[in-house]
N, C-alpha and C positions, 0 to 999 in steps of 0.2 A: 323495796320500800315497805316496811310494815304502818299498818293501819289498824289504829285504834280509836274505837266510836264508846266516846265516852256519855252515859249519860248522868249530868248536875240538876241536883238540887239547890234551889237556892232560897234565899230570904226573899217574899215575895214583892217587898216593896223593893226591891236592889235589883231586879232580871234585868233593864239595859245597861244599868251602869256593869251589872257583873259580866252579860255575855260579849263587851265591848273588852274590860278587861281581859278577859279567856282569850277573846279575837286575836289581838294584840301579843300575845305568847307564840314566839319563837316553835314551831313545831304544828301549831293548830293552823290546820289550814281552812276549816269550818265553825258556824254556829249557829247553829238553829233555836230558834224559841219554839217551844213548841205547847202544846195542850195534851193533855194526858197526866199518865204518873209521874211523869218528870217535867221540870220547866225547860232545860237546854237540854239538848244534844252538840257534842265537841266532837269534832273529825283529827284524831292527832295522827298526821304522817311522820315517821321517821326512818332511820336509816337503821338504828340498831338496838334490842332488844333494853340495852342501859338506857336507852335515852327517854325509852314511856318514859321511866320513875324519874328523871329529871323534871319531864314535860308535867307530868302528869300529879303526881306524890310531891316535886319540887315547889313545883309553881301554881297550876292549876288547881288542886286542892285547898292552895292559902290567897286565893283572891277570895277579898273581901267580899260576903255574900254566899262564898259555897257553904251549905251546908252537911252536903254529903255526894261521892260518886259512887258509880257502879259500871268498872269498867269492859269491854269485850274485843280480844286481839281478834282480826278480819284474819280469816285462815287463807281466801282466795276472792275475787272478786268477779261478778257476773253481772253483767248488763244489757240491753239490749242494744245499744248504740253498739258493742265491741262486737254481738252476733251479728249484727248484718254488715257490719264493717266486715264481718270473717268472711260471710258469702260472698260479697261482695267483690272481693279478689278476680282480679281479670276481666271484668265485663266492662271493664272503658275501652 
């Protein structure tokens, strides 16, 4: 699975109608509104390297309201629920 954490720009009177749109996209399995330099954050999961530019460039980019992304492909993923799940091995 490749994971790409997109962050949108958008028109500021549009962020729920647009992060509801993004929601609703085939491929995005997150969306955060957020505060800071960006208004959303998109979580796009896929299978293969063509399909960002579908998800992403296709569709995501021309919901009414974006104004701009800035996208970043997740090279590996770390958390802590997966580390102590690791240790965790064998002690039931």
């Amino acid at each position: 699975m490749i994971t790409a954490i997109v962050l949108v720009h958008t028109a500021t009177d549009r962020i729920p109608e647009t992060a509801q749109a993004i929601a609703d996209i085939h491929g995005v399995s997150e969306v955060y509104s957020c505060a800071g330099d960006v208004d959303l954050i998109a979580v796009v999961k896929v299978r293969e390297h063509e399909q960002l530019a579908d998800v992403i460039a296709g569709k995501l980019s021309k919901v009414e309201g974006v104004i701009a992304t800035d996208t970043h492909i997740a090279f590996r993923s770390y958390s802590k629920a997966d580390t102590d799940a690791a240790f965790a091995i064998g002690l039931d």
